[in-house]
FIPAVEX-859776 format. One line per field, with one value per residue: residue number from 1; chain; x negated, y, z negated of N, C-alpha, C in turn. Coordinates in steps of 0.001 Angstrom, whole numbers. Last residue first. Example, Ala and Ser with C-alpha at 12.3 -4.5 7.8 and 13.67 -1.06 7.14 Angstrom:
2
i = (2; 1)
ch = (A; A)
n.u = (-12850; -13190)
n.v = (-2250; -5690)
n.w = (-7080; -7800)
ca.u = (-13670; -12300)
ca.v = (-1060; -4500)
ca.w = (-7140; -7800)
c.u = (-12900; -13200)
c.v = (30; -3300)
c.w = (-7870; -7800)
This chain:
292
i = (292; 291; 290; 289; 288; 287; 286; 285; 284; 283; 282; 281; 280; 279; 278; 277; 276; 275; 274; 273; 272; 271; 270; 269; 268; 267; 266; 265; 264; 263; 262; 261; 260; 259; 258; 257; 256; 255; 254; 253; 252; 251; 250; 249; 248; 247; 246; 245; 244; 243; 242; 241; 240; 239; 238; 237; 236; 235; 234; 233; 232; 231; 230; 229; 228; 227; 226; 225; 224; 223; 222; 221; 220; 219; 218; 217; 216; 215; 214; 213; 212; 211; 210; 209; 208; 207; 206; 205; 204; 203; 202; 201; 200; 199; 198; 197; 196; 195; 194; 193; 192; 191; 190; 189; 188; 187; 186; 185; 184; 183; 182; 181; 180; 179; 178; 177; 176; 175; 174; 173; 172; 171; 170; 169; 168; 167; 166; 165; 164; 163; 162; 161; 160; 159; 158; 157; 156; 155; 154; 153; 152; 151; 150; 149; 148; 147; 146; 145; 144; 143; 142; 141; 140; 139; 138; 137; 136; 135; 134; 133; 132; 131; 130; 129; 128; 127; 126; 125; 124; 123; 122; 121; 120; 119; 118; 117; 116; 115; 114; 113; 112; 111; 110; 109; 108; 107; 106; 105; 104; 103; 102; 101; 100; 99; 98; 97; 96; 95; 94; 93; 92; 91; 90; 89; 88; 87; 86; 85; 84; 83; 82; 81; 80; 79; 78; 77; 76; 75; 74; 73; 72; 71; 70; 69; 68; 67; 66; 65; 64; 63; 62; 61; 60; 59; 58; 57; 56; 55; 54; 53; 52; 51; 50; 49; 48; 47; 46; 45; 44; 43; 42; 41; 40; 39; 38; 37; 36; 35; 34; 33; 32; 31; 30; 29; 28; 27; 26; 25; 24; 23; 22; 21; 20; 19; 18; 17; 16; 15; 14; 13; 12; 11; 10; 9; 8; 7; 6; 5; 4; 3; 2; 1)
ch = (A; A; A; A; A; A; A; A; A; A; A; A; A; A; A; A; A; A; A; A; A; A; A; A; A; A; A; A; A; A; A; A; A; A; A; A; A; A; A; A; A; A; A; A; A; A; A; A; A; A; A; A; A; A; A; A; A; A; A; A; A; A; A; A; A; A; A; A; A; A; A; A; A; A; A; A; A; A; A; A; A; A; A; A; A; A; A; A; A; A; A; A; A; A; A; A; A; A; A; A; A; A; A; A; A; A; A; A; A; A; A; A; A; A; A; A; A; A; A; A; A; A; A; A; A; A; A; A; A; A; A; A; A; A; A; A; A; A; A; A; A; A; A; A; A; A; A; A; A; A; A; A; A; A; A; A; A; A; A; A; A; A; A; A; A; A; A; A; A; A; A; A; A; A; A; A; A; A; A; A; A; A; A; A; A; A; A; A; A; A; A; A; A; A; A; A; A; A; A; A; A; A; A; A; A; A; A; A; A; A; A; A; A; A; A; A; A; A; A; A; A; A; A; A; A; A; A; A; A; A; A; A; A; A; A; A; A; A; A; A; A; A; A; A; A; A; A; A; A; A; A; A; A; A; A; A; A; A; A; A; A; A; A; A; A; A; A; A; A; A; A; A; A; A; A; A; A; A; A; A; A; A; A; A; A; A; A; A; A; A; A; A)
n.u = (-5896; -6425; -3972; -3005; -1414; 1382; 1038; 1449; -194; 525; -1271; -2543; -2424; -464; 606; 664; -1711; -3817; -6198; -7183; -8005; -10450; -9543; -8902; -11679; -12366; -10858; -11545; -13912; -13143; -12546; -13663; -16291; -16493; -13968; -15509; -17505; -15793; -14491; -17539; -17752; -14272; -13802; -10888; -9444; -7799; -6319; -4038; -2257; 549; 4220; 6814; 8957; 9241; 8194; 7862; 6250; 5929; 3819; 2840; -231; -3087; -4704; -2546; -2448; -1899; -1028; -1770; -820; -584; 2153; 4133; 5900; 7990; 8223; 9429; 9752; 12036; 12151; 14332; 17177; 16425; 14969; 16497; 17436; 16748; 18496; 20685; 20601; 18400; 18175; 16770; 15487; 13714; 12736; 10165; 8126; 5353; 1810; -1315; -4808; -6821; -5356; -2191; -190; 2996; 4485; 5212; 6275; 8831; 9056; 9475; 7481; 5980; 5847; 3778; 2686; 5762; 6614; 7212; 7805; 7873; 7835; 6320; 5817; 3377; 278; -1810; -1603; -3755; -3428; -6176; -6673; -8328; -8584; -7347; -4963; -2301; 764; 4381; 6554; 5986; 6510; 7872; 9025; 10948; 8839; 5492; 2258; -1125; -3920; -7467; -9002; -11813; -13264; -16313; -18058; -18248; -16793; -16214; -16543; -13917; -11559; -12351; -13247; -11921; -11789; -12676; -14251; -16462; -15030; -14835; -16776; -15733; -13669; -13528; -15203; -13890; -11485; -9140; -5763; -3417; -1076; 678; 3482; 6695; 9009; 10583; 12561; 12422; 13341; 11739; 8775; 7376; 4807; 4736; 3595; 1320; -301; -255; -2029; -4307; -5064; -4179; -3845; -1847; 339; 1632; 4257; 5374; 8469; 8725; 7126; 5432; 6076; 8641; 7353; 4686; 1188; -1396; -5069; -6549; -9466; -10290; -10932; -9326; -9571; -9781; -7510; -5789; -6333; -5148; -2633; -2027; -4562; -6840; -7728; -7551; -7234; -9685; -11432; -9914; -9517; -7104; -6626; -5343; -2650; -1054; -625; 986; 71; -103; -2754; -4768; -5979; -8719; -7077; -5856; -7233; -9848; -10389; -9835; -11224; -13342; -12291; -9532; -6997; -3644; -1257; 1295; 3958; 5031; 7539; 10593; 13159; 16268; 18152; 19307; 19563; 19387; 20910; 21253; 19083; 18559; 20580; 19648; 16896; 17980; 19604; 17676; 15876; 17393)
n.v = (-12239; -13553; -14322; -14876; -17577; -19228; -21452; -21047; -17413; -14433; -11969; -8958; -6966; -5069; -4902; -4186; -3278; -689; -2053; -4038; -5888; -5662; -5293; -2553; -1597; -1122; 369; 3149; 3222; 3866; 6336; 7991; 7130; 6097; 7676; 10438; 9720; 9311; 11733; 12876; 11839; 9978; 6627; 4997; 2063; 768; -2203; -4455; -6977; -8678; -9556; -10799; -7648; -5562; -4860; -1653; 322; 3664; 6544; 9536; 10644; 10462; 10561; 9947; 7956; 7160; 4337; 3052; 888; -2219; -2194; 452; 1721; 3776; 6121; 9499; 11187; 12672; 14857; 14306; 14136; 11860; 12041; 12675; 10389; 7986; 7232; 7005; 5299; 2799; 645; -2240; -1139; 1159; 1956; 3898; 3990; 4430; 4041; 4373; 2913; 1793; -937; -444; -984; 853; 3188; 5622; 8802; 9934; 11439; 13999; 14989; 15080; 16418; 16661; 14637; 13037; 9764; 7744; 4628; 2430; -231; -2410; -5299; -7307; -6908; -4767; -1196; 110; 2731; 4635; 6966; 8201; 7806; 8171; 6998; 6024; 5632; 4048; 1923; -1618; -3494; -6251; -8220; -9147; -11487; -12468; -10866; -9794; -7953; -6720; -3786; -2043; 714; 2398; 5468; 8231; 9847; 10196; 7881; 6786; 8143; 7141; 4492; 2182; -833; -4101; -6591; -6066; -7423; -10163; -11401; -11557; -13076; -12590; -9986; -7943; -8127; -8683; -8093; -6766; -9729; -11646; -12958; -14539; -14992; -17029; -18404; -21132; -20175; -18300; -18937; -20325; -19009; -19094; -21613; -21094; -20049; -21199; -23586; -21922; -21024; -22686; -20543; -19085; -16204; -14040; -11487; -9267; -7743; -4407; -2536; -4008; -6424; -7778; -10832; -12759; -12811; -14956; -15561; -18378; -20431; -22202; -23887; -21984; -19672; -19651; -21140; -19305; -16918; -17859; -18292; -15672; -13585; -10967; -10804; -8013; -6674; -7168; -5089; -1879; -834; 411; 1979; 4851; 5884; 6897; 7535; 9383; 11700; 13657; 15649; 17172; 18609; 16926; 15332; 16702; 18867; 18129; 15497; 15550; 17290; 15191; 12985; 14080; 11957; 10723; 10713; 11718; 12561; 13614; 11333; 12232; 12468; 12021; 15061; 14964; 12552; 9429; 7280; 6930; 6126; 3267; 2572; 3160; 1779; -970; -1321; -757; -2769; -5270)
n.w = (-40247; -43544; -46269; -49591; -50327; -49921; -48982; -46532; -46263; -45042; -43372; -41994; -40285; -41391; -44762; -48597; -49415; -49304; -51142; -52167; -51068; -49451; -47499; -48310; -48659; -46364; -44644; -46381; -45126; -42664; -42533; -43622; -41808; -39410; -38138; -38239; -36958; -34552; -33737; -32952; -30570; -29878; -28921; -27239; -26096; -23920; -22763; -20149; -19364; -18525; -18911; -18049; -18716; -20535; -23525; -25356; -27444; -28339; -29814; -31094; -30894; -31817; -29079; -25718; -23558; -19988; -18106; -14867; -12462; -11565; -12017; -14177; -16585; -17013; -20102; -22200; -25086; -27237; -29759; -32547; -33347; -35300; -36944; -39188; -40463; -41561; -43260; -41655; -39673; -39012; -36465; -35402; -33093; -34197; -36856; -38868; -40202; -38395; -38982; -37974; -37055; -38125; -39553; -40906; -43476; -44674; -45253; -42613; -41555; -39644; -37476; -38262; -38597; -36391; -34290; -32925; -32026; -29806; -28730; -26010; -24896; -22447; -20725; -18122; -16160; -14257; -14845; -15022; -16625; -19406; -21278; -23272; -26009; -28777; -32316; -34693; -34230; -32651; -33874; -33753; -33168; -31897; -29644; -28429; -25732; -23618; -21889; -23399; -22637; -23682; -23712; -24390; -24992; -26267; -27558; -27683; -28175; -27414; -24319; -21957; -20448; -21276; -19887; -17076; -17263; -17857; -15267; -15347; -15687; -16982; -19323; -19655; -20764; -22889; -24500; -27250; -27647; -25982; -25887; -28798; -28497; -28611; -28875; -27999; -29203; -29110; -28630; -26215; -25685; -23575; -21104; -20687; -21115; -19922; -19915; -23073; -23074; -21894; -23476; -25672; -24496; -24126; -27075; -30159; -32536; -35300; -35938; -37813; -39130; -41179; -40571; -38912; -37888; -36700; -34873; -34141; -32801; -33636; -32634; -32249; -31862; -29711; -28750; -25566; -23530; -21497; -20058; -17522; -16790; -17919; -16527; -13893; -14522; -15678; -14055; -12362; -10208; -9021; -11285; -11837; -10514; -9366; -7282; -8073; -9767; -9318; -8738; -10838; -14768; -16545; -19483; -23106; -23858; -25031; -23881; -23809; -21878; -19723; -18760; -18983; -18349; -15838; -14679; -13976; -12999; -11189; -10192; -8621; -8972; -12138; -14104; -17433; -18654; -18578; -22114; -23448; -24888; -27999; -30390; -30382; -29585; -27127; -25615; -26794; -25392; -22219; -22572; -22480; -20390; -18292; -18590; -18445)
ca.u = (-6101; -6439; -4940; -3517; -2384; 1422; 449; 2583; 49; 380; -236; -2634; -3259; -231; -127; 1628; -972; -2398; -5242; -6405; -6828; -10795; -10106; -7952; -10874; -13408; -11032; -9936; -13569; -14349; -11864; -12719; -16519; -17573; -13882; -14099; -17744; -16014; -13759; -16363; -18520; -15392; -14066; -12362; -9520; -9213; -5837; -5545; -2007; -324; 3286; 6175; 8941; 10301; 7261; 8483; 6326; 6761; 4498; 3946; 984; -1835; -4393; -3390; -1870; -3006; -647; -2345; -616; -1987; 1345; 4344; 4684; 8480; 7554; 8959; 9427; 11209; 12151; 13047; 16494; 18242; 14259; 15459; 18486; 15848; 17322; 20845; 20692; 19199; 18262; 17784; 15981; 15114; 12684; 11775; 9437; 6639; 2829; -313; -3055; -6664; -6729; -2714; -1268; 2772; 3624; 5451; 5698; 8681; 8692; 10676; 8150; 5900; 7060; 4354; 2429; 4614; 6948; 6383; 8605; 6814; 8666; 6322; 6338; 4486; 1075; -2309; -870; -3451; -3107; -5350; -5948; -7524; -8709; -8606; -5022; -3620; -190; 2796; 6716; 6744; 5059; 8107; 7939; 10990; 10089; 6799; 3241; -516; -2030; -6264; -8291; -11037; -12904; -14841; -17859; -19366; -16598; -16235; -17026; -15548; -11970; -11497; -14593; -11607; -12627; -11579; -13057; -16327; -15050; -13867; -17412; -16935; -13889; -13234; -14981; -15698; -12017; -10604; -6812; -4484; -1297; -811; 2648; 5254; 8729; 9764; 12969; 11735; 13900; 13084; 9710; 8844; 5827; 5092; 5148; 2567; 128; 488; -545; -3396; -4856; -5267; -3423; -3156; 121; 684; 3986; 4164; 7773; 9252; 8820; 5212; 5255; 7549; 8579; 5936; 2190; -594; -3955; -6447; -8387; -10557; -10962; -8878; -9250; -11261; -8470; -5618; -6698; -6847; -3097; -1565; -2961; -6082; -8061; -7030; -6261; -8592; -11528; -10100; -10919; -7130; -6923; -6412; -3287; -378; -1800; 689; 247; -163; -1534; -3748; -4872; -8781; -8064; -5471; -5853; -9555; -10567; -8902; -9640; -13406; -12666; -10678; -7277; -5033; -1628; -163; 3051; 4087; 6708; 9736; 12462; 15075; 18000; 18593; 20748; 19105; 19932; 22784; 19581; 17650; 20365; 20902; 17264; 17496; 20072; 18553; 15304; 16822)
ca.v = (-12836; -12139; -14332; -13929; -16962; -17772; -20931; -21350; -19121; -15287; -12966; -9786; -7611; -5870; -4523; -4531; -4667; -1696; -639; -2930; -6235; -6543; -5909; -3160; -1919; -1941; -746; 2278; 2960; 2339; 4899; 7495; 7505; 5542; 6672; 10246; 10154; 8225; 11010; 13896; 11795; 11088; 7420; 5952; 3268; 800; -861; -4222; -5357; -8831; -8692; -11635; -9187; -5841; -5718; -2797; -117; 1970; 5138; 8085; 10445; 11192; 10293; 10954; 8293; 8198; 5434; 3925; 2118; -866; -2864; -684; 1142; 2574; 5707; 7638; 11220; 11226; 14895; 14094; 15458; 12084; 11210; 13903; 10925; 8975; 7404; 7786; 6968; 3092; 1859; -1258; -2376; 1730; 902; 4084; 3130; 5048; 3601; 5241; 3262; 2611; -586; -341; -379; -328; 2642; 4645; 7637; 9033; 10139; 13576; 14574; 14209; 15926; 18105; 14952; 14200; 11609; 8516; 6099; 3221; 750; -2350; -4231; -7244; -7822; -5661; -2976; -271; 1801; 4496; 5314; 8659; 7593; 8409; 8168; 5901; 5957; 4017; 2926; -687; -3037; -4432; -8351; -9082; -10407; -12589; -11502; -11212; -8201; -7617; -5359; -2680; -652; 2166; 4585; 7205; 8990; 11579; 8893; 6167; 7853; 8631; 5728; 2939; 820; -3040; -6542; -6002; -5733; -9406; -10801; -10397; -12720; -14030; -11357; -8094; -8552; -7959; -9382; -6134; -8177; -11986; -11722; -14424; -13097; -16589; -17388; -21357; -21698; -18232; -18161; -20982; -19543; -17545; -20611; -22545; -18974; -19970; -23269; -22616; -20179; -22935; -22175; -19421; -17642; -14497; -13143; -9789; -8371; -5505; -2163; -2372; -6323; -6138; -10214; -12152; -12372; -14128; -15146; -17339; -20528; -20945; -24166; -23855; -19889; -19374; -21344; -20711; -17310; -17041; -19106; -16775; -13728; -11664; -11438; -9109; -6355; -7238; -6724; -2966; -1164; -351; 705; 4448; 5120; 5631; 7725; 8599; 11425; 12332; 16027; 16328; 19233; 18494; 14761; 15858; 18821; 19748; 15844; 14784; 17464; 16441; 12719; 13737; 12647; 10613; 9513; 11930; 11291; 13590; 11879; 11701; 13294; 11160; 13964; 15179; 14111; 10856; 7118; 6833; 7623; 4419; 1951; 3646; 3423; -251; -1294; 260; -1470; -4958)
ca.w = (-39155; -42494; -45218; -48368; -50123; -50819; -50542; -47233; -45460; -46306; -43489; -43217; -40156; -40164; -43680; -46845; -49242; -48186; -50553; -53578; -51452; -50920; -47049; -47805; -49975; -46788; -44488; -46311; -46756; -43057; -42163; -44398; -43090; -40080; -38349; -39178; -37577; -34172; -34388; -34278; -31827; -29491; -30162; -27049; -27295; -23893; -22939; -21015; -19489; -18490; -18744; -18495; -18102; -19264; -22405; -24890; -26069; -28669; -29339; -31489; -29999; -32883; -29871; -26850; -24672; -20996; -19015; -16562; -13142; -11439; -11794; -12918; -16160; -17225; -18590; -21519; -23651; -26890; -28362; -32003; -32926; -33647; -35619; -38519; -39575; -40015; -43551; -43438; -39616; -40085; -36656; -36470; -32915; -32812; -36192; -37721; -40300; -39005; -38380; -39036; -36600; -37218; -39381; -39910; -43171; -44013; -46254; -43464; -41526; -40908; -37536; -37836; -39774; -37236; -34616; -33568; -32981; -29812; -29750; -26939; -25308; -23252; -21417; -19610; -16201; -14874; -14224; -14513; -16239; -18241; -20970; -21769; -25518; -27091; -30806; -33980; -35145; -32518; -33619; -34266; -33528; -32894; -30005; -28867; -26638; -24926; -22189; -22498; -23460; -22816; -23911; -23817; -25857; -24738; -27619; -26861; -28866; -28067; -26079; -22948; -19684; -21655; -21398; -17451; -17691; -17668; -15634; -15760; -14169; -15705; -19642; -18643; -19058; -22463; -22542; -26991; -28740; -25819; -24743; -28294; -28900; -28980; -28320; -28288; -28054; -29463; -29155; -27150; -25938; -24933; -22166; -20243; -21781; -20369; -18924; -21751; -23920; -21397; -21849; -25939; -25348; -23098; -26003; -28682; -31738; -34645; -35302; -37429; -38844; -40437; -41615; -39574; -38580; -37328; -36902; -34121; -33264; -33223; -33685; -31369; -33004; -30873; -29634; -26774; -25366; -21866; -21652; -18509; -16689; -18381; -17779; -14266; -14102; -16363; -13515; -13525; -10466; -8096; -10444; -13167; -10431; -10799; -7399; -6808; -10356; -9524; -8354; -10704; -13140; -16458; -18282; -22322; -23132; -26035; -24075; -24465; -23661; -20682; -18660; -19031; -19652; -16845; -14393; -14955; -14931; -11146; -10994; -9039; -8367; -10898; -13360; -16349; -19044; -18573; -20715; -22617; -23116; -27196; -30176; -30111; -31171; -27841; -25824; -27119; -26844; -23020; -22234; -24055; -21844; -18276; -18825; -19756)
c.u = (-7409; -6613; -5127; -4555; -3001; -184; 692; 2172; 1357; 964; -708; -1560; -3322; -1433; 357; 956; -422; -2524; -4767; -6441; -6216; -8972; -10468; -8511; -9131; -12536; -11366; -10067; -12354; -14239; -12444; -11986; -14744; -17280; -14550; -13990; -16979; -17099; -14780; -15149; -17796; -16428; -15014; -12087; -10793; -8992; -7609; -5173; -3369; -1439; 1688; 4792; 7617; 10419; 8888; 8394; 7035; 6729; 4736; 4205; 1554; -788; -3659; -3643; -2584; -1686; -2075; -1560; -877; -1688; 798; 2655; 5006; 6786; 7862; 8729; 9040; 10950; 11497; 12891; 15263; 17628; 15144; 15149; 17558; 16451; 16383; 19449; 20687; 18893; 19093; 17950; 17420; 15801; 14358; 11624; 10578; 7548; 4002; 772; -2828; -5645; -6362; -4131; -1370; 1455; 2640; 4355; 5799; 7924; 8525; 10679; 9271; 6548; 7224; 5704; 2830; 4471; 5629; 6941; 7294; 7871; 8096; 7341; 6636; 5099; 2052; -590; -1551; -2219; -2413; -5068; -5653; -7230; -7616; -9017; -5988; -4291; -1198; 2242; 5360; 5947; 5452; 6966; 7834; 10189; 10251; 7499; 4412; 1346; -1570; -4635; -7240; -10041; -11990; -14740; -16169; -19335; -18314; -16266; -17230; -16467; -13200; -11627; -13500; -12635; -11548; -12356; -12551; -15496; -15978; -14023; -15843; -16426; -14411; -13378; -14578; -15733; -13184; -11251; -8049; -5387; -2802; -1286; 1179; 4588; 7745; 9711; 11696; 12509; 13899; 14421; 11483; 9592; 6732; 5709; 5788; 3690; 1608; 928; -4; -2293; -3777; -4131; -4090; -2823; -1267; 889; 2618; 4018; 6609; 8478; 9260; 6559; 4945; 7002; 7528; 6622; 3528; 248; -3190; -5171; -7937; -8938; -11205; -9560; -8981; -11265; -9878; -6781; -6446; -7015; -4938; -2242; -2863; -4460; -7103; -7153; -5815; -7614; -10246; -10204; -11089; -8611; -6847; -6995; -4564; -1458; -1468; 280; 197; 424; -1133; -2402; -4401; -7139; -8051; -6150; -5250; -8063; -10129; -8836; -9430; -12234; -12941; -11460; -9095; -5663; -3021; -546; 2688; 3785; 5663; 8927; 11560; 14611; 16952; 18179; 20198; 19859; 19775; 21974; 20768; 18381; 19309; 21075; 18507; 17134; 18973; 19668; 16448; 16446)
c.v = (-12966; -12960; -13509; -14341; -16210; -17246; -20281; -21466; -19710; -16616; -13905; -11041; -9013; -6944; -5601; -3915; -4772; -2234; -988; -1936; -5269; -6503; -6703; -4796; -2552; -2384; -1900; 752; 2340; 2377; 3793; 6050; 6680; 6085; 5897; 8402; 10121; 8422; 9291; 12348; 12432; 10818; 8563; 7143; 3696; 2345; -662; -2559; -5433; -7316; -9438; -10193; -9596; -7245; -5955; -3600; -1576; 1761; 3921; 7526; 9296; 10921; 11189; 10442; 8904; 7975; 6204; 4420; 2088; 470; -1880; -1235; -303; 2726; 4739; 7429; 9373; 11354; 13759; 14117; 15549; 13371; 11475; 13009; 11840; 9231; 7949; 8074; 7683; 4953; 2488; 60; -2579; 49; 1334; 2740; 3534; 3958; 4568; 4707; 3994; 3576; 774; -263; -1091; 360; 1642; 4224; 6670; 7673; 9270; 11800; 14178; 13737; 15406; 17774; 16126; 14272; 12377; 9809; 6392; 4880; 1314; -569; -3711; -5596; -7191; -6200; -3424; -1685; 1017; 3158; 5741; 6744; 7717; 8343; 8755; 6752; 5937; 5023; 3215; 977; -1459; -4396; -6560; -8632; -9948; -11451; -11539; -11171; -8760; -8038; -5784; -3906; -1063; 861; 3985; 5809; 8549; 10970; 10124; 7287; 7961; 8839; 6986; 4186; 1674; -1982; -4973; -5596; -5272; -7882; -10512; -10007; -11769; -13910; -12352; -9659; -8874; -8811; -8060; -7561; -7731; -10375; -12114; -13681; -13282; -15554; -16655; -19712; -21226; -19313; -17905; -20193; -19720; -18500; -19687; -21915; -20478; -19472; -21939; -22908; -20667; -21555; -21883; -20394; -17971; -16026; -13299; -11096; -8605; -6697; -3107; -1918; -5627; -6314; -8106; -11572; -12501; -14252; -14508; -17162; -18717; -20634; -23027; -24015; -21207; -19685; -21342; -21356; -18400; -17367; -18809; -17946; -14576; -12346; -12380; -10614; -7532; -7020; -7083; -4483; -1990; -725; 257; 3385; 5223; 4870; 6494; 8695; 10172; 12234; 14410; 16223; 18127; 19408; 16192; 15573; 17892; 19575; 17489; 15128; 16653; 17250; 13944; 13348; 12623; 11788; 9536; 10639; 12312; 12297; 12246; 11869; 12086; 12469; 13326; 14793; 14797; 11895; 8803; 7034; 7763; 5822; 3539; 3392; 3896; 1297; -653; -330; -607; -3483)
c.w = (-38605; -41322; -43954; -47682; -49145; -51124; -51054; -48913; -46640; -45891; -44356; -42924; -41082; -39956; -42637; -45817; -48236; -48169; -49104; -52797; -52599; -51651; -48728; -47904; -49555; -47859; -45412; -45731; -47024; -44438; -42754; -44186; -43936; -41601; -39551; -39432; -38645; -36010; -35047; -34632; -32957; -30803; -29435; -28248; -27128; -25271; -23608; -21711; -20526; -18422; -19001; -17931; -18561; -18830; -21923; -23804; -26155; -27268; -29989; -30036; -30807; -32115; -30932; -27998; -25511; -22197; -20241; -16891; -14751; -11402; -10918; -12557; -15508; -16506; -18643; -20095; -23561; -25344; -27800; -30437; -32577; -32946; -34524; -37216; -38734; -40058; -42941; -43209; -40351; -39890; -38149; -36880; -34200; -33169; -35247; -36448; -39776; -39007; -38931; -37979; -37850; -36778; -38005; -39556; -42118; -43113; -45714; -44178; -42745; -41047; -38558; -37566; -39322; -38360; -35679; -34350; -33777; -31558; -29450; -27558; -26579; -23197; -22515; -19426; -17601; -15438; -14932; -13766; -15068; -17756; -20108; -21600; -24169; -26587; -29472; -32443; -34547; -33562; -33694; -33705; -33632; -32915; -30962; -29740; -27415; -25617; -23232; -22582; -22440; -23137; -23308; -24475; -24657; -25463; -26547; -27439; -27806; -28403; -25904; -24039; -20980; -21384; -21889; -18590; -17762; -18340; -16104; -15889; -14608; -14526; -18221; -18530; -18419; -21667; -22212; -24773; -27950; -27104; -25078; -27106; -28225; -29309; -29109; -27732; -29037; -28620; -29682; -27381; -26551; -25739; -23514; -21009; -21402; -21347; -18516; -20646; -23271; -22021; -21218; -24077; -25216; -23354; -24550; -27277; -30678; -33880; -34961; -37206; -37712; -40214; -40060; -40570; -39547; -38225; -37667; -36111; -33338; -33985; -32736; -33032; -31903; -31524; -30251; -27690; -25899; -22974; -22032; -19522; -17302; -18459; -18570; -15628; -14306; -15899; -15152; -13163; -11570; -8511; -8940; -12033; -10681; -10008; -8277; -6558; -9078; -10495; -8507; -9240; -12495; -14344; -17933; -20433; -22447; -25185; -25047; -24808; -24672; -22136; -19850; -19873; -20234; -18224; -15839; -15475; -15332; -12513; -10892; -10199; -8542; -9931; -12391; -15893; -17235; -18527; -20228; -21996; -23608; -25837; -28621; -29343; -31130; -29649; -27055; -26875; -27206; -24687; -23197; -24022; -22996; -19840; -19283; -19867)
């Protein structure tokens, strides 16, 4: 799978694949010199050998904790494409994965919130390289099979590090200098700014500027970080049956941006007179909007 969608992906751009910086360590003062303050993405390939989350988490771990808890998984890429939402008991969904090999699934249960449905998982996981320079963090858990693409996007506000636990993920990022080459899109995001450049279809009339976009990537291996700046375009694609936390950190200056424009855009999304089309939303068979 890695080495087809590399080649799918180079055969889209006028330009080599680069990859992106890798380190094995780092100190948090280093980090913030080099990286947060540079807006500079890296990926760190040893320091999670202390994570709980590392000896703990598996499909079987969370079957366990998760036997009556119920949530929302989406399929398919819901940044490019239409929005589908699933609700259903948690043990179900990790039995799907399982059988993902039968079953074909392209259900993902991505960005769920740790501190809402497994507090006491914001224990097993550090990431202070982040926490350490913010006011403000969110932590979310990612469960999914093969297959699974996490579309085109950016963090707007917030610095992101994202960790693997299990399994193996594909991560191509643009740089914010690029932007017009990312064509962003209409389609709302609490947080995010997405682009309608979907690699899975690729329409060249319409990106043609994206063939000339410089795409850097990482393949992410178990207890290795990826840093992602915020404003950075990523897509990430799940290799095999993954298992993977990620942690957003608001400085006071963003976390200020957030409480103001953000939270307005929220608030009138939320009453249904700014981004309709969104990711968060899905319409039951009524044809009545509902939020996940």
């Amino acid at each position: 799978m890695l080495e087809s969608i590399l080649k799918r992906t180079q055969s889209l751009i006028n330009k080599p694949l680069q990859k992106v910086d890798e380190i094995e360590t780092i100190s948090h003062n280093d980090f913030y010199k080099k990286h947060i303050k540079k807006n500079k993405p890296v990926k760190i390939t040893q320091m999670m050998n202390h994570w709980e989350a590392t000896k703990l988490w598996s499909l079987d771990y969370f079957e366990t904790i998760g036997e009556n808890k119920e949530t929302y998984t989406y399929k398919g890429n819901i940044r490019q494409s239409d929005t589908n939402w699933q609700f259903g008991a948690f043990k179900d969904y990790l039995n799907e994965i399982r059988n993902s090999d039968k079953s074909k699934t392209e259900t993902y249960l991505g960005n769920m919130s740790i501190a809402k449905i497994f507090p006491e998982l914001l224990q097993h996981v550090d990431f202070s390289l982040i926490s350490n320079n913010t006011i403000r963090n969110s932590t979310s858990l990612w469960i999914g099979p093969p297959g699974t693409i996490t579309g085109w996007h950016t963090d707007r506000l917030a610095n992101n590090i994202l960790a693997l636990i299990e399994g193996q993920k594909l991560v191509f990022l643009v740089s914010p200098k690029e932007n017009k080459k990312m064509y962003p899109s209409d389609k709302y995001e609490p947080g995010s700014r997405l682009s309608s450049v979907n690699m899975e279809d690729f329409n060249e009339t319409k990106h043609s500027k994206f063939k000339d976009a410089n795409v850097l990537y990482t393949v992410i291996n178990p207890n290795e970080m990826l840093f992602i700046p915020q404003t950075w375009w990523h897509c990430v694609y799940g290799l095999s049956i993954s298992i993977s936390s990620n942690n957003f950190g608001f400085t006071p200056i963003d976390n200020i941006k957030m409480k103001c424009s953000e939270l307005t855009k929220r608030i009138l999304h939320s009453a249904g007179v700014y981004g309709k089309n969104c990711v968060c939303h899905y319409y039951d068979d009524n044809g009545k909007r509902q939020k996940r």
